[in-house]
C-alpha positions in Angstrom: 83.3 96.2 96.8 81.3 97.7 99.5 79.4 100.7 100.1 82.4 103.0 100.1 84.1 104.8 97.3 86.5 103.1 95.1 89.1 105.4 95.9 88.9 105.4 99.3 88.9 101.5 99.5 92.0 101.5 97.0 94.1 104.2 99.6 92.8 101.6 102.3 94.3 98.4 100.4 97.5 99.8 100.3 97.4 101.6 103.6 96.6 97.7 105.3 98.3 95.8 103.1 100.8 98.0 100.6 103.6 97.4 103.5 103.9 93.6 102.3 106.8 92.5 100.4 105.7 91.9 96.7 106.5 88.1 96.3 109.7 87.6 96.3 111.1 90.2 95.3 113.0 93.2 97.4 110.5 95.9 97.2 106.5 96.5 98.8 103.3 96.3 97.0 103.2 99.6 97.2 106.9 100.5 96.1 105.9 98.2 93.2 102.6 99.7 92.6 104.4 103.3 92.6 106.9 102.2 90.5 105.1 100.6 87.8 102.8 104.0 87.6 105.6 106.3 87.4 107.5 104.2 84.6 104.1 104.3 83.2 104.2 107.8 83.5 107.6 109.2 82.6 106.7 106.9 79.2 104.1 109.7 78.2 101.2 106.4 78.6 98.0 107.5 78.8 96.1 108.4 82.2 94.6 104.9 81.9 97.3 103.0 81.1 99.1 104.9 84.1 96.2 104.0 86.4 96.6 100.3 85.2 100.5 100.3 85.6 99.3 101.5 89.6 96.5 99.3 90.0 97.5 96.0 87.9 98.4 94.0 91.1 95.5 95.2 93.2 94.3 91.5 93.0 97.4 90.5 95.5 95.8 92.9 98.0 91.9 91.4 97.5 92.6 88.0 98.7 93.5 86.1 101.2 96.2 84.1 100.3 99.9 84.4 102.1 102.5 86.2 100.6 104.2 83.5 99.7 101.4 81.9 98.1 103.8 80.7 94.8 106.1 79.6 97.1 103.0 76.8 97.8 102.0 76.0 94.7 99.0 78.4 94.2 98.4 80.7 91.5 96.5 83.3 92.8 95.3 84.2 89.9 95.4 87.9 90.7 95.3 89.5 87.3 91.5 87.9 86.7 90.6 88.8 90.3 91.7 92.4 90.1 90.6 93.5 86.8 87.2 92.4 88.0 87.5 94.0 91.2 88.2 97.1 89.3 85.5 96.4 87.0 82.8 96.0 89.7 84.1 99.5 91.5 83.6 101.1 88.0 86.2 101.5 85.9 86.4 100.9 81.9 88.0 98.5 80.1 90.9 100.5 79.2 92.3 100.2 82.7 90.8 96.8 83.7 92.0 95.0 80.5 95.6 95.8 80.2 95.6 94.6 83.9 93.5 91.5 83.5 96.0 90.3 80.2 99.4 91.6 81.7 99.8 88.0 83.6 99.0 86.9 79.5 101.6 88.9 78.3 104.2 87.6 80.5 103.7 84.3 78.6 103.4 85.8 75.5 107.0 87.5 75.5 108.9 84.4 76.7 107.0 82.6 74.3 108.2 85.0 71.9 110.9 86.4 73.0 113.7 83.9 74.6 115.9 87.0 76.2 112.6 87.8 77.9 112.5 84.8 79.7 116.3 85.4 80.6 115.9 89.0 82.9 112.9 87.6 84.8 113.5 87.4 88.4 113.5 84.4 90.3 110.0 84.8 91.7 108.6 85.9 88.3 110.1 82.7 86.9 108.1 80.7 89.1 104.5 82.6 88.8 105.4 82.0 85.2 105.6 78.1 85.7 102.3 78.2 88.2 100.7 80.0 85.5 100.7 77.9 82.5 104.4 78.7 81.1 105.0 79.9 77.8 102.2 80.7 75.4 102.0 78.1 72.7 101.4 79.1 69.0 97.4 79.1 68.8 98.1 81.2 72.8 100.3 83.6 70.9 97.9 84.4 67.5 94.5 84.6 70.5 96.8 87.5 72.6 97.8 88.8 69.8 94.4 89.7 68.4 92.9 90.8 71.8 92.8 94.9 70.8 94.6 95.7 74.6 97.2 93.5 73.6 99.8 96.3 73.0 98.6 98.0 76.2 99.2 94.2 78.3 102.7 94.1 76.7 103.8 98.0 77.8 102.3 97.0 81.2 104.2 94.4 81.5 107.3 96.0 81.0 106.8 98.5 83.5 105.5 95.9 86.0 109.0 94.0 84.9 111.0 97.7 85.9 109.2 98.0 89.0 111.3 96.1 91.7 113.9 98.7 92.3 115.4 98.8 95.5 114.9 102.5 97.2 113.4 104.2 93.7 112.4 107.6 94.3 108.6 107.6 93.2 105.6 110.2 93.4 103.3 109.6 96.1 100.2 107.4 96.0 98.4 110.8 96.2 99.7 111.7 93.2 98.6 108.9 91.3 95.1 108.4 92.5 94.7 112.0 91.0 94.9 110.4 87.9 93.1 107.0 89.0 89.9 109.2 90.1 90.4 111.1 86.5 89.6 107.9 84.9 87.3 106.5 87.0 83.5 106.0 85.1 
């Protein structure tokens, strides 16, 4: 983070880099990001939880690795990097968590869900493998006792809904209303 305001250095990640494709996949990291927020908020989820659905990639638009960084073998590893990012620029746990355990949750459902596994795209299939696979048994009871765990696995689902080709969303300025409403 620098010395300018969270908000105005999310608008400026996805002004510089929200025009990328979102790895692999047929939409933008912002179409994704706008996507995710509005499942998030045509669900009725909180203002958090809609803020996390908008933000839970952020850590893709932090670091410098290509676009097709899972395409190479690297995990980016953008879940841990984002929430913390977020973290530093301020905001609670109730955003950053669902975001830093929605990568978990990924591994959680195919471990415990084998149709899960089944409508993951191509690209997700492969950030699956880079990150760790399937949740084992002692990986499934740790996730499930986290208290955001619920959040991560409604998070996930709209991150999963969130590659739609030409989706009609709300603007970003709509949502980082609600992003600066949660903000500490």
């Amino acid at each position: 983070m620098t010395d300018t305001s969270p908000l105005t250095e999310i608008r400026q990640l996805y002004e510089q880099h929200g025009a990328g494709m979102y790895a692999g996949e047929l939409v933008t990291q912002l179409e994704h990001a706008l996507q995710a927020a509005h499942f998030a908020e045509q669900a009725g989820e909180s203002p958090s939880l809609v803020a996390a659905a908008l933000l839970h990639d952020v850590g893709h638009l932090t670091h410098s690795f290509d676009e097709d960084c899972a395409e190479q073998g690297i995990d980016d590893e953008h879940e841990a990097t984002g929430a913390q990012w977020l973290h530093e620029a301020g905001f609670g746990p109730d955003v950053t968590e669902p975001i830093r355990l929605h990568v978990p949750a990924k591994r959680y459902l195919c471990a415990v869900d084998s149709a899960y596994f089944e409508q993951l795209s191509d690209a997700s299939r492969l950030s699956l493998k880079l990150q760790g696979g399937p949740l084992d048994e002692s990986g499934v009871e740790r996730f499930r006792s986290n208290r955001f765990f619920e959040a991560a696995v409604r998070l996930r689902g709209f991150d999963e809904q969130a590659k739609q080709v030409d989706l009609k969303t709300p603007p970003l300025s709509h949502f980082m209303e609600i992003v600066a409403g949660v903000l500490s």
